[in-house]
MARVOMI-397848 format. One line per field, with one value per residue (C-alpha): x, z, y. Coordinates in steps of 0.05 Angstrom, whole numbers, plus 5000, padded with zeros to 4 digits. Example, Ala and Ser with C-alpha at 12.3 -4.5 7.8 and 13.67 -1.06 7.14 Angstrom:
BEGIN
x: 5246 5273
z: 5156 5143
y: 4910 4979
END
This chain:
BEGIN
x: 6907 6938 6901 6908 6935 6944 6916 6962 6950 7000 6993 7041 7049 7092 7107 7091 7065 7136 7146 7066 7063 6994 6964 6900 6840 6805 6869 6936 6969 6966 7010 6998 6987 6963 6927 6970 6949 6981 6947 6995 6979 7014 7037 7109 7108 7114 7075 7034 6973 6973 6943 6921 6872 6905 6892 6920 6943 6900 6850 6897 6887 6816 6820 6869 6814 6763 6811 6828 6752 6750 6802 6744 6720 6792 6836 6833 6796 6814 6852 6845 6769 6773 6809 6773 6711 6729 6662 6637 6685 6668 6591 6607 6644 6604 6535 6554 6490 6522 6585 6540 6511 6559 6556 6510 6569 6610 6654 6712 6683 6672 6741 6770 6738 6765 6832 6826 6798 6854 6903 6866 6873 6954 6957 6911 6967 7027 7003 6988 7052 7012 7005 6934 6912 6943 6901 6836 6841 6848 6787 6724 6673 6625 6672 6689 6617 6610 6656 6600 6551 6491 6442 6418 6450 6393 6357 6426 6466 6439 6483 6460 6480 6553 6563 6546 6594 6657 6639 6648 6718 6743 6757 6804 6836 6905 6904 6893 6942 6996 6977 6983 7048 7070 7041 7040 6974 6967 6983 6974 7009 6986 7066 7068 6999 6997 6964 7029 7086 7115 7114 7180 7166 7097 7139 7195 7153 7099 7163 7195 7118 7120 7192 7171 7118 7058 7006 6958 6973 6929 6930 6899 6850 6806 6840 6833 6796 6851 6913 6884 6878 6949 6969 6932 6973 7032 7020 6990 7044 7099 7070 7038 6972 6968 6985 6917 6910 6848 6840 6821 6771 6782 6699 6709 6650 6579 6543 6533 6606 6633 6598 6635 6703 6701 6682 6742 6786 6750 6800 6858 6820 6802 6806 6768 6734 6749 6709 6670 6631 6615 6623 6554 6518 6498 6444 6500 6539 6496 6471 6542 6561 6498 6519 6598 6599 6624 6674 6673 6655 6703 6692 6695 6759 6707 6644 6618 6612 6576 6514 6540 6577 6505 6464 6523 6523 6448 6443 6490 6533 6597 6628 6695 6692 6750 6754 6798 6828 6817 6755 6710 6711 6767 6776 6709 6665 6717 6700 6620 6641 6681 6619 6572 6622 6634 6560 6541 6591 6630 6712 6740 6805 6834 6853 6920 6935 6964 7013 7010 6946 6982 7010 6943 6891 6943 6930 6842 6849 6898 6852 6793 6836 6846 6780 6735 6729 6793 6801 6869 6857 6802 6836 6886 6915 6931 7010 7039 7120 7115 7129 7143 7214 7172 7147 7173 7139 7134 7100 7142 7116 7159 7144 7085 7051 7048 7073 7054 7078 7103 7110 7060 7011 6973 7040 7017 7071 7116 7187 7205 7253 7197 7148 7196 7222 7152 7116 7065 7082 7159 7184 7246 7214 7169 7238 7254 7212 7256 7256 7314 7352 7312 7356 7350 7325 7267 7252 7203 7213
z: 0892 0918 0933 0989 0961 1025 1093 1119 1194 1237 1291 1341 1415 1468 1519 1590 1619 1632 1688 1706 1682 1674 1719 1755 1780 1723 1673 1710 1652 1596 1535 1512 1430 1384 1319 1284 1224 1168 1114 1055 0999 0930 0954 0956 1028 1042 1098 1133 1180 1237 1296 1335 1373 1433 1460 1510 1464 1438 1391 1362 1309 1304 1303 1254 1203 1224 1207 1140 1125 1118 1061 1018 1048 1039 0990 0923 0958 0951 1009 1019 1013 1067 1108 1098 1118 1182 1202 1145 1143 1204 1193 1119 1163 1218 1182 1137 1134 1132 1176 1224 1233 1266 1322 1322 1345 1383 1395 1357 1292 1324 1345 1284 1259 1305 1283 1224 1239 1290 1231 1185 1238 1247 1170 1178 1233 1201 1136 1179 1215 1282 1344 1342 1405 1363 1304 1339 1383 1323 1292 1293 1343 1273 1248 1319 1325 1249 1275 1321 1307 1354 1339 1400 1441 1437 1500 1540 1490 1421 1369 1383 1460 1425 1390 1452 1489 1443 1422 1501 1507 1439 1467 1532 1474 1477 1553 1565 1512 1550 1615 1588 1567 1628 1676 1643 1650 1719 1710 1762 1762 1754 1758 1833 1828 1779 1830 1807 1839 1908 1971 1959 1890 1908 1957 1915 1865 1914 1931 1865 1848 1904 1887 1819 1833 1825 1871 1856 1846 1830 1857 1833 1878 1878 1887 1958 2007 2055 2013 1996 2045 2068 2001 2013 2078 2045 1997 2047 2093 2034 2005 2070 2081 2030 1964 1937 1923 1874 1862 1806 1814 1728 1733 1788 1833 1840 1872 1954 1945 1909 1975 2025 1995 1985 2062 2084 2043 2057 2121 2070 2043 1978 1911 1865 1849 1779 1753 1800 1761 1693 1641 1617 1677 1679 1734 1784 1774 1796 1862 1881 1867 1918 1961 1976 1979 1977 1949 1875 1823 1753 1693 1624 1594 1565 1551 1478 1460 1468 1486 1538 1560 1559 1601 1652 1671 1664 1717 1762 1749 1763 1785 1740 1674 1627 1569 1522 1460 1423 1456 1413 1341 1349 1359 1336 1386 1440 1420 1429 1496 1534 1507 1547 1603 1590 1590 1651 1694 1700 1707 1645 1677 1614 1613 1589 1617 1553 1499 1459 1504 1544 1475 1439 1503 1518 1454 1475 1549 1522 1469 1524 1572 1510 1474 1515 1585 1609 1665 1693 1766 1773 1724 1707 1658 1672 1664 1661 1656 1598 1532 1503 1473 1417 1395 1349 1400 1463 1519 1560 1631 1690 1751 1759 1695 1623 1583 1521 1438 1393 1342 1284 1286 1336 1371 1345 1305 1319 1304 1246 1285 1338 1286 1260 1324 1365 1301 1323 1324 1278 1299 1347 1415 1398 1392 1464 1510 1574 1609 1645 1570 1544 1519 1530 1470 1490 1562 1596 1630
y: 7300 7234 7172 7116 7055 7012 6990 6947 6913 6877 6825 6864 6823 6839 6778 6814 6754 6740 6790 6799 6860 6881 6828 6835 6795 6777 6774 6747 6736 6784 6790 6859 6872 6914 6896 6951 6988 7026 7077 7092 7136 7150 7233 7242 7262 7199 7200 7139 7137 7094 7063 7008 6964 6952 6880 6828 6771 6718 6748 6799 6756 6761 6838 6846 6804 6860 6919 6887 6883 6955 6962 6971 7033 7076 7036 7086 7136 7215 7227 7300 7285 7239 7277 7333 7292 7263 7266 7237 7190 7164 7158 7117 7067 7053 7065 7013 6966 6907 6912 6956 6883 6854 6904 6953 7003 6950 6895 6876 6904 6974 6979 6962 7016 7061 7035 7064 7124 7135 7121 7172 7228 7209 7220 7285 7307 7292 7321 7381 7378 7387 7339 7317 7359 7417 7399 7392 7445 7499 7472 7521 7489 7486 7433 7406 7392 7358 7308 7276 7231 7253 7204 7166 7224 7282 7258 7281 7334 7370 7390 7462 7449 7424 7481 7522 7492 7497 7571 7588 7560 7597 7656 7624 7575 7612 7628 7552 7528 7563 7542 7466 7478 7499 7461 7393 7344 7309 7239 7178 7122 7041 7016 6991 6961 6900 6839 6794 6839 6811 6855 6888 6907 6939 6974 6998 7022 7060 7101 7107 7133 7181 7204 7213 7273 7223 7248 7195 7115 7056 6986 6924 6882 6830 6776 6754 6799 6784 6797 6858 6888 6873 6902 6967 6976 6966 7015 7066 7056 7074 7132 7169 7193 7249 7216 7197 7114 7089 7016 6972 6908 6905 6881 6824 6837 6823 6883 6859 6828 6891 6933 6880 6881 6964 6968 6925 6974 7043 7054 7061 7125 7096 7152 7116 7043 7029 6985 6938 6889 6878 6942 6928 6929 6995 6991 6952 7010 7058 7015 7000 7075 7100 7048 7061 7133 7190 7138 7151 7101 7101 7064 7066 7037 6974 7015 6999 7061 7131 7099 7072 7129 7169 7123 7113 7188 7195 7134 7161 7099 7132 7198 7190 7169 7129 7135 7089 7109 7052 7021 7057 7078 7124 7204 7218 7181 7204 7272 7249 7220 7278 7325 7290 7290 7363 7381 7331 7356 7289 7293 7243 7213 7168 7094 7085 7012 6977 6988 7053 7080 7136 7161 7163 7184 7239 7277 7270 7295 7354 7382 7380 7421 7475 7472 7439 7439 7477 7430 7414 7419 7353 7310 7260 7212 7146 7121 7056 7055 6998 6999 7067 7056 7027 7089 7146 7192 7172 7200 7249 7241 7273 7298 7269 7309 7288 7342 7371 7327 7368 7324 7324 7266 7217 7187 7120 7101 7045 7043 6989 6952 6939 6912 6873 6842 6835 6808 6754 6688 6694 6752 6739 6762 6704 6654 6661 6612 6614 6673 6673 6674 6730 6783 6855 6877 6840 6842 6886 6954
END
């Protein structure tokens, strides 16, 4: 038996805002960062748990105060019980009476959670030597299904309806595990799109996309009507008309302006709307989504959590659903969310827009296409070229398809010298206040 003896959380930031990477409408100038956690115990493996609340800068801080709250609920705690007990591990944390306060089930609290829940299923990997699509994707769909928290969810999916669901894909596990391996994942592509790149960078990187095997790429608007608009040609111009391009309003809108600004970009053959107005506003969702079609609505990446998720497919609020890996309280409510999507009938196409997020959604959308839905033909994972030479795993995403980990765990981990260097506010990427001095080990991809 071995117990944990340590949750330790960093305030990780990486200075983006430099090059406007990230940039959209609402949030021109993001720092991206990660309230980064560790999970130690005393086994001679050696092995440690981790993962992340990704954020955008100020108010890491904040976050990394909620993770530490919950030392109490793992520090000296069996840790092949709890990782036995994922499902139970999950309900003791966000069940708790009095943290459950600060929420119920959201906000900054919630995510921490998820955090460490994350971090738990890394350590569950690692000890397993299995990616984490591997691992959950060889469970039986009686333990899949102990792993979600249905309450508030019986009016739209039953545990018995979970079950039912899981036992169907069993049998076409293998069959579907080798056609993920060969094909890859489809992935699209948010590079060329941030709202801060000039003309000839939006261009350069629509063809680099295109070059790349992207089929799909994703622009940021909402801005200026106008400029736009002009932005949209650009990009249609440079990739051609059968390279599919959504766009991303990152909650801008109110609902008539949301309908005017769609209309003045519907000629450019529009894939998606992501997000139009705010991520709570379920019912605007669902007018603006009746009013702009057939142009899907997607959203998700902010959504609280499964509740959410629930009443936005049973409104008809959207047609493509996002889910974020560390929005919610981790792989568990995930699992919750792409069962409702699975049973509804709605196509779950990941946000991975920050630090760390295509490594961690990757290992979700992967054990849906084996044990879950099967799908590989509707959906797609989001990619952003940024950051992933800080990881011990990082994504490997060519040809326009993510392909397969291997590696045992979550792909959450961090290398040391990153930590270290992008440590929040002493670490030395921090030093550097003049861009044009910024050394190489620090800048930007």
């Amino acid at each position: 038996m071995s117990r944990i003896t340590g949750l330790h959380v960093r305030d990780i930031r990486f200075p983006t805002s430099r090059e406007h990477d990230g940039s959209d409408a609402m949030n021109p100038a993001p720092d991206y960062s990660a309230a980064y956690v560790e999970i130690t115990t005393d086994a001679l493996d050696g092995l440690v748990g981790t993962g992340f609340v990704f954020t955008i800068g100020r108010g890491n801080e904040v976050q990394e105060a909620a993770i530490a709250a919950l030392r109490g609920h793992v520090i000296g705690a069996d840790a092949e019980a709890v990782l036995a007990d994922m499902g139970g591990t999950w309900r003791a944390m966000v069940h708790d009476s009095q943290l459950r306060w600060l929420g119920p089930e959201k906000g900054v609290m919630h995510m921490a959670i998820g955090a460490v829940v994350n971090a738990l299923w890394d350590l569950r990997a690692k000890r397993a030597g299995q990616p984490l699509w591997a691992l959950l994707a060889d469970l039986s769909p009686e333990e899949l299904v102990d792993l979600v928290d249905f309450r508030y969810l019986t009016d739209a999916i039953t545990p018995a309806e979970a079950l039912e669901l899981f036992r169907g894909a069993e049998p076409l596990r293998t069959e579907r595990r080798g056609r993920l391996e060969r094909e890859g994942y489809q992935a699209y592509t948010t590079t060329p799109g941030w709202l801060g790149y000039d003309d000839e960078k939006l261009a350069r990187l629509c063809r680099e996309a295109v070059a790349e095997g992207f089929e799909q790429i994703k622009l940021k608007v909402g801005g200026d009507v106008d400029e736009d608009v002009r932005r949209m040609g650009i990009a249609r111009a440079t990739v051609g008309p059968d390279i599919r391009i959504a766009i991303d309003a990152n909650q801008r809108w109110d609902v008539d302006e949301a309908v005017a600004w769609i209309e003045r970009l519907r000629p450019f053959d529009v894939a998606w709307v992501e997000e139009p107005t705010s991520p709570d506003d379920i019912l605007a969702h669902a007018e603006i989504a009746r009013r702009i079609a057939p142009i899907p609505v997607a959203t998700g990446e902010h959504m609280a959590n499964r509740v959410i998720a629930k009443q936005l497919i049973q409104a008809g609020s959207m047609s493509v659903l996002q889910i974020d890996a560390t929005r919610v309280a981790g792989v568990n409510e995930n699992l919750a969310i792409l069962l409702l999507a699975a049973k509804h009938g709605v196509r779950v196409c990941p946000h991975a827009g920050g630090v760390g997020l295509c490594e961690a959604v990757q290992h979700l959308s992967m054990f849906d296409a084996v044990a879950l839905t099967g799908d590989l033909d509707t959906r797609c994972i989001e990619f952003v070229d940024h950051l992933h030479e800080h990881f011990v795993t990082p994504v490997d995403v060519h040809d326009g398809r993510y392909w397969p980990p291997s590696a045992p765990g979550a792909g959450t981990e961090m290398h040391a010298d990153t930590l270290d260097a992008y440590a929040f506010p002493d670490g030395p990427a921090w030093a550097v206040t003049d861009t044009e001095t910024v050394p190489d080990a620090v800048r930007v991809a």
